[in-house]
N, C-alpha and C positions, 0 to 999 in steps of 0.2 A: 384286106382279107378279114371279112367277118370271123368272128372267133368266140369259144366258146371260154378262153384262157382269161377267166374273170376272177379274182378271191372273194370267198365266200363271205364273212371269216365262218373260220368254222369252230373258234373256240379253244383249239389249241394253236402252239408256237413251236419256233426252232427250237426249245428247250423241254420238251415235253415228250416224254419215253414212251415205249412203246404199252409197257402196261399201264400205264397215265391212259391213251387210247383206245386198251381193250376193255378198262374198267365198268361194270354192267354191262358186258356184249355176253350174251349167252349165246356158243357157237355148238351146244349138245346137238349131232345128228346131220351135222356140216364134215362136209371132209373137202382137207386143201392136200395139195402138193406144193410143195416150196422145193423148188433147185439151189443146190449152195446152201440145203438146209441143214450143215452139218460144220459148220465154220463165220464168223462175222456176224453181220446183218443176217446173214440169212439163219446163222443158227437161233436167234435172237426171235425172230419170225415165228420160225416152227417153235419154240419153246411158247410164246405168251399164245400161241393160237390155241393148241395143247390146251394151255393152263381154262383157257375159255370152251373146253369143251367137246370143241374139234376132233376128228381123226386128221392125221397128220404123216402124209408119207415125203418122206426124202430119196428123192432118185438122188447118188450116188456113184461117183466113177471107183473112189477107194473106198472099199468096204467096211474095212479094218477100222480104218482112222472116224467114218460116220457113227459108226456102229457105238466107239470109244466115245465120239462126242457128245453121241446122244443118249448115253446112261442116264444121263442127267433127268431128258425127256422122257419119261416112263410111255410104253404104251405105241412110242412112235412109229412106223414103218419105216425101212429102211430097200429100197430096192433098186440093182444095179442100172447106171447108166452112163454113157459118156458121148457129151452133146457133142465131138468131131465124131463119133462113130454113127451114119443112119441108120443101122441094120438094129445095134443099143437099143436107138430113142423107139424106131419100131415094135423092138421088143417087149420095152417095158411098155410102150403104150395097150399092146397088147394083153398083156398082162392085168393090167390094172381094168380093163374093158371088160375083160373075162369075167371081173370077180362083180361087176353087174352094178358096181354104188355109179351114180352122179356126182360129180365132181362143182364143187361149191365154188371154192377159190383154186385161182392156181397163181401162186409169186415164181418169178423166174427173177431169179435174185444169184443163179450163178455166174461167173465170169470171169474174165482173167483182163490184166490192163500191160498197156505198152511192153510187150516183149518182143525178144528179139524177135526178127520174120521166121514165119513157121508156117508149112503148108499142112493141111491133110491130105488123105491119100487121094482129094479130088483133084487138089491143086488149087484148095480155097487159101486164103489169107486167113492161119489162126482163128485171131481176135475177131473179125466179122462173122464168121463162121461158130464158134463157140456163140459168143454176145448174144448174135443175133438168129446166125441162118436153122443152129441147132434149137432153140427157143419155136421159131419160126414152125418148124416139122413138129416139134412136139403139139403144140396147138394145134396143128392139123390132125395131129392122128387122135388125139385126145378129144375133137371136136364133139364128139356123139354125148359124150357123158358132161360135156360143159352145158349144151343142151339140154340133155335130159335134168339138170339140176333146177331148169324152170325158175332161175334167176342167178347168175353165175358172175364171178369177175375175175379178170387177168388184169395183175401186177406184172409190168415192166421195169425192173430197176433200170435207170439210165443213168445219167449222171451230167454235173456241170462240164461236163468231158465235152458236151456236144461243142463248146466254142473251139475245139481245135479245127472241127468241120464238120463237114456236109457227107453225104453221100454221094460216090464219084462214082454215077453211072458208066463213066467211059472206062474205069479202070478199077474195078472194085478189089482187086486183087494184086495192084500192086505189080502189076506184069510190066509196065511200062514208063512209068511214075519212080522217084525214089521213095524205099521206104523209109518214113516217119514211124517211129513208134506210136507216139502221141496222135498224128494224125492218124493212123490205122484205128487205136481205140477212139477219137471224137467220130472218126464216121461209124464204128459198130453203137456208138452211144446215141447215134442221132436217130440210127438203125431201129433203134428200141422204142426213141419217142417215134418216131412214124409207124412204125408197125402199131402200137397201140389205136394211133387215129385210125389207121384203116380198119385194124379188126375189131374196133367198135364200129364201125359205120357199117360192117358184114354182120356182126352179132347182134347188132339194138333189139332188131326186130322179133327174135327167137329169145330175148331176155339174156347173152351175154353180152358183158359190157367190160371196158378197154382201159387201163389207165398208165401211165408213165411218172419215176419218180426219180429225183436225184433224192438221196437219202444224206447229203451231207460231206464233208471230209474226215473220215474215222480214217486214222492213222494204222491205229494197228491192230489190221483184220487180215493183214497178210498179201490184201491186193495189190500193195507197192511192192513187192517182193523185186521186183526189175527195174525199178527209179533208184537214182543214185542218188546218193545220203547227200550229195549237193544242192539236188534236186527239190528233199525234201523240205532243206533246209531255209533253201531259198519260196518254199511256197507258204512260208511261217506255221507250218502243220507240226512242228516240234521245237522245244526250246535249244537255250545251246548246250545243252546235257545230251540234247539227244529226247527229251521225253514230250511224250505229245502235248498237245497244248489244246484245252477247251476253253471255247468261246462260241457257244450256241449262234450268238449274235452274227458271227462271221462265218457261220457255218464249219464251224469246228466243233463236232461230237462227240459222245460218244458213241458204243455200239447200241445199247439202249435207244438214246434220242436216234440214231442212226435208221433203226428199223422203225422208230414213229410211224413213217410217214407210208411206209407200205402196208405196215396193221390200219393204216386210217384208213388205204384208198380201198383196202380190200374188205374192209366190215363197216364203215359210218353208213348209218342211215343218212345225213347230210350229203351222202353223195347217189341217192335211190334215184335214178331217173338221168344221171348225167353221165359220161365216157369221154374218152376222147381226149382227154388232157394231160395234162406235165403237170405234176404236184413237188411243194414242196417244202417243207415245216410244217405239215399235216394242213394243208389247206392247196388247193388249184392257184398253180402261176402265174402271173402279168407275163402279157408279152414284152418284149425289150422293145421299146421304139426306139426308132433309126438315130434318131441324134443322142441318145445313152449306150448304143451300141460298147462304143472306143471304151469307157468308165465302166463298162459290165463285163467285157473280157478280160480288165486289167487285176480286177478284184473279187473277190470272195463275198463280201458282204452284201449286196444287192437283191435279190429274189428274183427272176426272171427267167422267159425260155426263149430265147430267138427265133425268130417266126419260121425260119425253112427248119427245126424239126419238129415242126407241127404243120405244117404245110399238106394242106390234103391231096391235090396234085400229086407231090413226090409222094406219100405215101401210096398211092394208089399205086404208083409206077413200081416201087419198091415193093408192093404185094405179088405184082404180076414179075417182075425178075426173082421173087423168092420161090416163087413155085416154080419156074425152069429150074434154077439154079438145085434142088432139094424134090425135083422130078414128082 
């Protein structure tokens, strides 16, 4: 597979923050939406893009709690949404089209990871459904004003999650299969890096462009909230006190270096004219070749993306079951 998963370098590393990244980006007259921009990485996001100049709106499921988070962020927009709800993301897309701006950036940085099974009132699988399917709709209804921005980029957060799997066309819901928590979230995470390939190879040509990131193992942003402290403790993400443990090098963050890597994909001019890829320590990832496979799933420290969630094939296929699936 030809592939575009080459590093750049691009200047920064796994140890390089997010406003290390935004430093001299003048984003005056740019407007992003960032999801999950009210908590972790993604609060993190919406605050340094802000700080750069940006208009910055946070779609939102709790109002309350975004609203609280974002005093911080002066200036921010806050607007309701909840990515299992269609009728929500409809709404708010609608909303925000109404008010007539082009949309610059958009990060889709919310999510939820291995919990127990949970359907929506479709009869979707949670986690693929939130991760992926709600992200998915959103960028469609949103399409007009990514357009109209006349050079526009979408952020994928994904994650090293993807090694627990693939996308299981035959059963993406869990109907049939035992549920896996972990495998539920590696396939919404592979969900994200493919979706990114295809919807840059849909947008290049209208000037939006596509990108995928793991952002790291930040311990506490709340997304383990359903891993069990054996869990945690067994993936060296905390010492034996219990407190998080940083080592950039091994990809252990914080929430700073955390959101790096999605301020990079979504403002370096080092990335003007490229899409389509899995980033990550603010720079594009090596593919994992077949015989480092076994020594890349076992560990943390390595850089890579496994070539089936980057695989243009399934993403294609994965575009066309997203649109049945979110009508």
């Amino acid at each position: 597979m030809t592939t575009a998963q080459q590093p750049l370098p691009s200047g920064f590393g796994a140890a390089s923050t997010a406003e290390e990244v935004i430093e001299g980006v003048d984003l005056t007259g740019k407007v992003a939406i960032v999801t999950g921009g009210y908590s972790g990485i993604g609060l993190e996001t919406a605050r340094v893009l802000r700080s750069a100049g940006a208009e910055v709106v946070v779609p939102a499921r709790d109002l309350r709690r975004a609203r609280a988070a974002l005093e911080t962020v002066p200036g921010t927009e806050v607007e309701y949404l909840d990515l299992l709800d269609p009728a929500s993301i409809d709404a708010f897309a609608e909303k925000f089209l109404a008010s007539g701006r082009p949309l610059h950036i958009l990060v889709n940085s919310a999510g939820i990871m291995a919990t127990p099974l949970t359907r929506d009132a479709r009869g979707y699988e949670a986690q693929f459904a939130t991760n992926h399917l709600g992200h998915f709709q959103l960028v469609a209804r949103l399409w007009p004003a990514l357009v109209a921005a006349g050079g526009a980029r979408v952020v994928s957060v994904s994650s090293r999650g993807i090694r627990f799997g693939g996308v299981d066309f035959d059963d993406l819901h869990f109907e049939r299969r035992p549920y896996e928590p972990f495998v539920a979230y590696g396939q919404s995470k592979t969900a994200n890096a493919l979706f990114a390939v295809e919807l840059d190879r849909r947008g290049r040509d209208v000037g939006v462009r596509a990108f995928s990131v793991h952002p790291g193992i930040i311990i506490d942003t709340g997304l383990a909230k359903h891993v069990s402290a054996e869990t945690v403790h067994a993936s060296g993400a905390v010492d034996a006190q219990g407190r998080p443990v940083r080592d950039p090098a091994r990809q252990l963050k914080t929430i700073a270096q955390g959101a790096a890597t999605s301020v990079w994909c979504a403002t370096a001019t080092r990335l003007d004219g490229r899409g389509g890829v899995y980033c990550e320590n603010c720079d594009i990832s090596p593919l994992v070749a077949p015989e480092e496979e076994a020594a890349w799933r076992s560990g943390a420290e390595t850089a890579g993306v496994l070539p089936y969630a980057v695989d243009p094939e399934a993403a294609a296929r994965l575009w066309e079951v997203s649109e049945r699936l979110t009508a």
